[in-house]
N, C-alpha and C positions, 0 to 999 in steps of 0.2 A: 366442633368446627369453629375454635375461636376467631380463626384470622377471618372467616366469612364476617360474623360478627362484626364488624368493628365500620362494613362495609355493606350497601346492598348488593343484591346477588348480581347485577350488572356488569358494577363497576370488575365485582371480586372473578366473573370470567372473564372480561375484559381483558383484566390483568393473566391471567392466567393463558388466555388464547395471545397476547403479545408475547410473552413465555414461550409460546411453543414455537414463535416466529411463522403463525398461519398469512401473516402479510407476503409473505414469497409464496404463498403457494397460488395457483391458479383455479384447483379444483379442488373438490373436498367433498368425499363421499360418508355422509354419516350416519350412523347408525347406534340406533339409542334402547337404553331398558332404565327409565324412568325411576318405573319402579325401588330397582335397586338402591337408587340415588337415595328416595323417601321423603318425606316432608321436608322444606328448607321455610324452618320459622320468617312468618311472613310472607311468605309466597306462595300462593295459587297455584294450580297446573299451568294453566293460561298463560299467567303472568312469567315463570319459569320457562315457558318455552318461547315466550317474546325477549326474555334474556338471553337464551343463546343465541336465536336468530339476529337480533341487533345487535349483543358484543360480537358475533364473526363479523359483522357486515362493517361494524364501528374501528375495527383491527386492518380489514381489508374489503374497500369498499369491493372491489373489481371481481371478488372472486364468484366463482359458480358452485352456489350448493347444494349438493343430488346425495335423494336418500331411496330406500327399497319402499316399494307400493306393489309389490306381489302380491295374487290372489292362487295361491294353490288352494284354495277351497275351489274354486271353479272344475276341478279334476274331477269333482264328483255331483257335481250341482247342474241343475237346471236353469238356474239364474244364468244372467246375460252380463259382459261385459259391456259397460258405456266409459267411455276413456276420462270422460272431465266429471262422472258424478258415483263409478265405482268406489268405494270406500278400498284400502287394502288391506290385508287380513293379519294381523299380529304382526306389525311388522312397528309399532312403534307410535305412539305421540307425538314424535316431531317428525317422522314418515308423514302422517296425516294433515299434520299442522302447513308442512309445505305444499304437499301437496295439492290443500287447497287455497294456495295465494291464486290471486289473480296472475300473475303475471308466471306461475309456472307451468312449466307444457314437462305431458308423461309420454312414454314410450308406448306404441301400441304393439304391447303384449299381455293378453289377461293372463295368463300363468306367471310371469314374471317379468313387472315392469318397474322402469325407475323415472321418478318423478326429477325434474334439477329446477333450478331459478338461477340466472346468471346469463353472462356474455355463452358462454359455451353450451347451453339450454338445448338450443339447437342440435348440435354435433351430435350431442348426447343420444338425444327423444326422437330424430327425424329418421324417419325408414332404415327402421330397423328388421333383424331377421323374426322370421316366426320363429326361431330358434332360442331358448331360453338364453343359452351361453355360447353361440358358436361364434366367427369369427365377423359378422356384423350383428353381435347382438349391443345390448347398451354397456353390458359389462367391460366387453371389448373395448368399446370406447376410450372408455374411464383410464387404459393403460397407454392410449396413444398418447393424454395429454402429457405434457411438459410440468415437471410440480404440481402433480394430482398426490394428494395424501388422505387418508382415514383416520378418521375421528369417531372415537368409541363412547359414547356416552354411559356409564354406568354398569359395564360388564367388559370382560377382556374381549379382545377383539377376535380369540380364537371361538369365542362362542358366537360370532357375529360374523362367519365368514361365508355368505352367500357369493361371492367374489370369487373364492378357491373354486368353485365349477367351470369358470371359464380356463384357469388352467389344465384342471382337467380337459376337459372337452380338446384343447390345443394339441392334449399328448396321449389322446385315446386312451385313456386307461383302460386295463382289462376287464377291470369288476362293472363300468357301465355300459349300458346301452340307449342309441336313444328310442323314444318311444313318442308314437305320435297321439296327443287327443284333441279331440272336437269337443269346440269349447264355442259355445253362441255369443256371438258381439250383436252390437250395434252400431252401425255405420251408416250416414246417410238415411237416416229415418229409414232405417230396414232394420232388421234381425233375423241372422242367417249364422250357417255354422260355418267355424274355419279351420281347419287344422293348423294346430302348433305344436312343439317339442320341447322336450328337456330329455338330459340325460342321465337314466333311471338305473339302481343297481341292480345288477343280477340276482334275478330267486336267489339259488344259491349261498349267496353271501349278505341279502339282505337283512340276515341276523343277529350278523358277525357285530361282535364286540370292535368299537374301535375307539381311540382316545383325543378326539375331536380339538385336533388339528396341534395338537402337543409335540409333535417333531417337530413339524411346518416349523412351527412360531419360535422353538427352542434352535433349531436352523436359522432363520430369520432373525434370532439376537445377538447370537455369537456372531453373526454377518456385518449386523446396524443398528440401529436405534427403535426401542418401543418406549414413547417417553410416559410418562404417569403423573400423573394429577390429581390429588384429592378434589369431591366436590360431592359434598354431604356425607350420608354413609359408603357412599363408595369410590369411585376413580374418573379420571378424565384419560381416556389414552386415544397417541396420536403416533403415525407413524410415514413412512413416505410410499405409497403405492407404484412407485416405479422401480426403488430399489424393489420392495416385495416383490415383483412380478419378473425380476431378474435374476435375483435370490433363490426364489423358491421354482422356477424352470430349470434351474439347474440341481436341485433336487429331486423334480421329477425325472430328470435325465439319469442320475443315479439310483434312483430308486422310487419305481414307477407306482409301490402302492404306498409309499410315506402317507399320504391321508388315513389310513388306518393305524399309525403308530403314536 
């Protein structure tokens, strides 16, 4: 990565998030695998994810940034949901990292919540559904705004699409169902159970072979833009979450189980 070289890792997304023209965007939902990126001589875990959060914020001061803080371990757990000191579960270094700023507020859903910091924070995170993806869940949200786009850190975004359920959910697919569990929170210096949902595949088909989300996205480029970015051993990708959400309903409309192709 010579062109990093020559710059610290700041400056060098800095440059690369002006690139992608994230100053026009309003929202930005992000989702990261570190990992893949790998060491960037000179830099820390820490220190790496204080560089992305400050080059986006340095590019665009305005914007609101929401990442995944889902606990689907709670599915099977006895542990208790508490909204500001739950950890989330594989969902990312900079999942966690935002998460725990002072100044961001998460969505109360232990099965699947999203953390944001920004103007739109609010919108996002306030009373929401117990419903993981339905039409007031957080997911939801994220398509009402005006220049919302996704930002892949370190893996193509087709393997990072916890988002595609809300479409689903919108157009019933056949192979889900939803299903309800009791999941213990804490609220209010109590601890009590609450029912919440997600929409879960059919026995049936839950063994089915499927090629995780390879039409979708292969639909989605011939339509628009997935942009790409080196950054360490692997990629930067960014793309617009309204086109996606317009694009890909109208693939659900022609063909309802594309997620499997």
């Amino acid at each position: 990565m010579a062109e990093k070289n020559k710059m610290n890792i700041f400056d060098y997304l800095r440059e690369k998030f002006a690139v992608l023209q994230i100053k026009k965007a309003n929202c930005i939902f992000v989702s990261s695998d570190l990992g893949k990126i790998g060491l960037i001589k000179g830099e820390t875990k820490i220190q790496l994810l204080d560089s992305i959060y400050n080059a986006i914020l340095s590019v665009n001061p305005k914007i609101t940034i929401v990442v995944p803080t889902a606990n689907l371990n709670l599915i099977r757990s006895n542990d208790y949901f508490e909204i500001d000191k739950t950890k989330s579960y594989k969902m990312g270094a900079f999942s966690e990292y935002i998460r725990k700023k002072k100044e961001a507020l998460r969505s109360f859903n232990p099965i699947w919540s999203l953390s944001a910091i920004g103007p739109l924070s609010e919108f996002i995170t306030s009373d929401v559904s117990n419903h993981g993806y339905d039409e007031n869940s957080s997911f939801s949200r994220l398509f009402k705004i005006e220049n919302c786009f996704f930002l892949s850190l370190g893996n193509h975004p087709r393997f990072m699409l916890s988002i595609i359920h809300h479409i689903e959910n919108k157009f019933k697919v056949p192979y889900r169902f939803t299903k309800s569990f009791e999941i213990k929170v804490l609220s209010n210096k109590k601890i009590y159970s609450k029912s919440f949902y997600l929409d879960v595949l059919n026995e049936k088909v839950r063994y089915n072979k499927r090629s995780k989300n390879k039409k979708i996205f292969e639909n989605f480029e011939n339509k628009s833009s997935l942009f790409k970015t080196n950054l360490g051993k692997s990629y930067i990708y960014y793309f617009n979450l309204n086109d996606f959400y317009s694009i890909t309903s109208e693939l659900f409309k022609k063909d309802i189980n594309c997620w499997w192709k």
